[in-house]
DOKOL-709444 format. One line per 8 residues: their letters; for each residue x negated, y, z negated of C-alpha. Coordinates in steps of 0.1 Angstrom, whole numbers. Each point is the difference from the previous one (the first is absolute). Layout:
N
a	X,Y,Z  ...
END
This chain:
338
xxxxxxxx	149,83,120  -29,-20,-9  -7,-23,-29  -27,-18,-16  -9,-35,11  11,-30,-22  -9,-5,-31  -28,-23,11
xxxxxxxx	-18,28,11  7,26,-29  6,-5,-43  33,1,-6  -8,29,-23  -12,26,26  22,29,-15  5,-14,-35
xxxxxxxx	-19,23,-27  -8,-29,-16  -20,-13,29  -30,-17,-10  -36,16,3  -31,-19,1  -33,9,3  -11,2,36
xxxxxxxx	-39,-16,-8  17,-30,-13  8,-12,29  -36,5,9  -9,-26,-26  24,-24,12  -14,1,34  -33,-3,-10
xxxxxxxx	8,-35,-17  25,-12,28  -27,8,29  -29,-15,-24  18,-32,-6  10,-6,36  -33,7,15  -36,-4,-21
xxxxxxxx	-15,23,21  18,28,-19  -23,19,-23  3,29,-24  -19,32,-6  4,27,-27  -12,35,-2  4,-3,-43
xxxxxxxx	33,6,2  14,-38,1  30,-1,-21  12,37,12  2,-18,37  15,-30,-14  -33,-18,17  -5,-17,-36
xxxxxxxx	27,-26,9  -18,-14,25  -32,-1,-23  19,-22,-25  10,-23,26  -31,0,20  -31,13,-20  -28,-11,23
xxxxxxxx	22,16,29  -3,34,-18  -25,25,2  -9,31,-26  -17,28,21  2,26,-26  6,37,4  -17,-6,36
xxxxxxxx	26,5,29  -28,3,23  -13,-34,-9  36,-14,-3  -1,5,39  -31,-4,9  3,-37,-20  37,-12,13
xxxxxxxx	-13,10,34  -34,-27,2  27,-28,-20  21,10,29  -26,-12,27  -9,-30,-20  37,-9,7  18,9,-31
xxxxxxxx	31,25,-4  -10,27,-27  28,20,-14  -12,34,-15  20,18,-21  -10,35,-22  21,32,-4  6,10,40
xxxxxxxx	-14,33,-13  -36,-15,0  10,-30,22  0,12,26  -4,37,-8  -38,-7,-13  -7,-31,16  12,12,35
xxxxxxxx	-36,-3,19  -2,-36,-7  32,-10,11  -4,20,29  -36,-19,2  -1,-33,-12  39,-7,1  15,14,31
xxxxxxxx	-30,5,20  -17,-33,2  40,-15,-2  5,25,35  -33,-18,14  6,-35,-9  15,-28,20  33,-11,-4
xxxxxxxx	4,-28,-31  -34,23,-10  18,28,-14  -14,20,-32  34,-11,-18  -6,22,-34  37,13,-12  3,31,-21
xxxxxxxx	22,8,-28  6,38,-8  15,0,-34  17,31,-17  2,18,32  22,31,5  13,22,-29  25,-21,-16
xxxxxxxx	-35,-13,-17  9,30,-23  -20,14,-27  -28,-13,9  2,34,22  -19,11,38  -32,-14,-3  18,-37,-5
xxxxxxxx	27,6,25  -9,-18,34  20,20,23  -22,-2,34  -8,-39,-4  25,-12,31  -15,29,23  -35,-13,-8
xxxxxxxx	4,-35,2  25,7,31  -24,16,27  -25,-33,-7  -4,-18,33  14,-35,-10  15,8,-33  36,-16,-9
xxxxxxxx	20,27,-23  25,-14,-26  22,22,-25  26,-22,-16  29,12,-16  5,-19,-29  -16,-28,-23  14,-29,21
xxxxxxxx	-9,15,31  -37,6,-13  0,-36,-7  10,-10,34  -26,23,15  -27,-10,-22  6,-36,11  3,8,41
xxxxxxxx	-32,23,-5  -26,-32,-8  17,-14,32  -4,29,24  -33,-1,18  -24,31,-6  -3,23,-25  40,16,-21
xxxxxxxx	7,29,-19  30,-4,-25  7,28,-24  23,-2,-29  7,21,-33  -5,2,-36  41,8,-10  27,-22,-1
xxxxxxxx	19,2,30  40,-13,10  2,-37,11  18,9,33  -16,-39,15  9,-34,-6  -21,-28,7  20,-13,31
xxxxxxxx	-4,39,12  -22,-4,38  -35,10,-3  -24,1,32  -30,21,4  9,22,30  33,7,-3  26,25,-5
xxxxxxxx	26,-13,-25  36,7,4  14,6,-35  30,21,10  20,3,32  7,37,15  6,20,33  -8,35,-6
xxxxxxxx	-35,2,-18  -28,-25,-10  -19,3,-26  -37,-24,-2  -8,3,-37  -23,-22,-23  -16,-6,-32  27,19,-27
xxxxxxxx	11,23,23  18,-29,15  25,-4,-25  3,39,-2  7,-2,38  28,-28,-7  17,24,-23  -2,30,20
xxxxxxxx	16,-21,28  27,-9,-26  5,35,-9  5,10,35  26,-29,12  28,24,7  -19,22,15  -27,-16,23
xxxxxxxx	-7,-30,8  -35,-11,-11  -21,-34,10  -27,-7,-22  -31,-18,5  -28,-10,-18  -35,11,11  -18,-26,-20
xxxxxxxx	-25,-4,28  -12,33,10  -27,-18,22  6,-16,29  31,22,-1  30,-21,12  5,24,30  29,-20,16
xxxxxxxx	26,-1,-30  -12,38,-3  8,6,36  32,-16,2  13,19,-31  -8,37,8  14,-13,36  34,0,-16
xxxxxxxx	0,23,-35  -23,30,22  -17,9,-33  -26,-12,-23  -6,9,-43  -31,-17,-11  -4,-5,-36  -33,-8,-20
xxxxxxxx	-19,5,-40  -31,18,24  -10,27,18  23,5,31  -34,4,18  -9,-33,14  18,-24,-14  36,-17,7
xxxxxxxx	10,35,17  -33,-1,20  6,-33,10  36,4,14  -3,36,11  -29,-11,24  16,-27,15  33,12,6
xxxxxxxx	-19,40,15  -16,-22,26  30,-25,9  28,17,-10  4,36,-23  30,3,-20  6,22,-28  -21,-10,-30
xxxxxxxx	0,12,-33  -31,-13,-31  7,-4,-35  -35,-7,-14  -25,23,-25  -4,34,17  -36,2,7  -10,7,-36
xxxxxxxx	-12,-23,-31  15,-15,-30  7,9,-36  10,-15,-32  35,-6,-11  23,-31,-3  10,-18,37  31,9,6
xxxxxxxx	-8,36,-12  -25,-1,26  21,-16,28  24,29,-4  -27,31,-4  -18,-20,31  32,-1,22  4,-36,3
xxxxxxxx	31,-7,-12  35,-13,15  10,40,2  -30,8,18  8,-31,26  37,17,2  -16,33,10  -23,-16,21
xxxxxxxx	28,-19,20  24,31,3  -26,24,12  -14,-34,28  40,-4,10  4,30,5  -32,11,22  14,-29,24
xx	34,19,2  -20,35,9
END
């Protein structure tokens, strides 16, 4: 049966009740200080919402480096993307409800338009941080509760895609965002979520991430529903053997490590905090209908909005829990026996 990789890889916690939680956006703020101090070209912008990104530890460390735009996400674009062609690298953070729900044009525009046009070394290299996205933001209710961001930002010619699943990993993605040429989307939440990373634990834009070994299912998870995905394959040990992967990057999709899985398990579970339009399930369910179908089954939000509650209320109203992946992998498993 198969097992989780070594301890280098995953907290020694995993399936401890105790394991710790930490907020995902602080490993924003890390980022942000780690990228600023090893390159001066990093900058800062706020859409009034600095300390809620974590974006105000970078302005302590590097006040001229940080920029106030004010309830403006329009600006906040339109801004980081002229700094951007002066050669600087603007990170732009606001709730991913109004950045880049609101602010959408101007990153299609200014950001990934003039990045798509631009020579190489000339790129339009604006990143984007989408705090409190998906529902586990919790009573701050629909209207607050980004849960079409990835699908946006996704179908944007040029546009990296990032959904880390924990605080370290936001860190690490934060960091390898200011050095990816051209403009990157990372979203992250508002709740505290499991520490399922350590720092030796790989990270690599465009790639697949093998955090459990398995023959008979995969399941590509990320953000929370990564850990949920990790117990669900715990749960189902005895009975099916499940390899998990983490879907940090959902663009560029890592299409060979996704081809050589399904190649051997025959079925797919995707699991993700968002709609199951468009996203992670988009992503891998195109790929895999053009170069190889299998039986796939989505976990995601149901083509409907939000509400208020408390996140793990929500998770399990929403269907995004490790019993939902269960279901999900029994009903995949057993479409490939049909």
């Amino acid at each position: 049966m198969g097992s989780l990789n070594s301890t280098a890889y995953l907290a020694l916690e995993l399936y401890s009740p105790e394991i710790k939680k930490v907020k995902t956006r602080d490993g924003y703020g890390k980022g942000l200080v780690k990228a600023g101090e090893k390159n001066p070209n990093v900058v800062v912008l706020s859409a009034d919402l600095t300390e809620s990104t974590r974006s105000h530890w970078f302005k302590e460390k590097f006040p001229q480096r940080f920029v106030e735009i004010g309830v403006a996400e329009q600006n906040l674009a339109s801004v980081a993307s002229g700094m951007a062609a002066i050669g600087k690298i603007p990170f732009i953070s606001s709730y991913a409800v109004f950045s880049p729900g609101r602010n959408n044009e101007q990153i299609r525009t200014t950001i990934s338009y003039n990045s798509w046009e631009s020579k190489p070394g000339r790129e339009i290299n604006v990143k984007i941080g989408g705090a409190h996205a998906g529902i586990s933001v919790g009573p701050d209710g629909a209207t607050h509760q980004a849960l079409e961001d990835v699908a946006l930002m996704r179908i944007q010619p040029g546009m990296t895609v990032l959904v880390p699943c924990d605080a370290n990993e936001c860190e690490k993605a934060t960091v390898a965002a200011a050095e990816k040429p051209g403009p990157v989307y990372i979203r992250f939440g508002r709740a505290s979520y499991p520490i399922i990373t350590t720092e030796k634990t790989p990270f690599k834009i465009g790639t697949l991430e093998e955090f459990r070994s398995g023959k008979d299912c995969t399941i590509v998870a990320n953000g929370p529903l990564l850990y949920q995905a990790l117990l669900a394959a715990k749960k189902l040990e005895k009975e099916i053997d499940c390899q998990v992967l983490n879907g940090h990057t959902v663009k560029p999709l890592d299409e060979k490590t996704l081809l050589s899985s399904v190649k051997k398990t025959g079925c797919v579970v995707t699991a993700e905090e968002h709609q199951w339009h468009g996203g992670l399930a988009g992503a891998v369910a195109e790929f895999l209908g053009e170069n190889y179908p299998v039986p796939i089954k989505r976990v995601g939000v149901k083509d409907r909005f939000g509400e208020s509650g408390e996140p793990e209320e929500l998770l399990k109203a929403f269907g995004l829990t490790a019993d939902d992946i269960v279901k999900a992998v029994r009903a995949a498993v057993k479409m490939k026996k049909k």
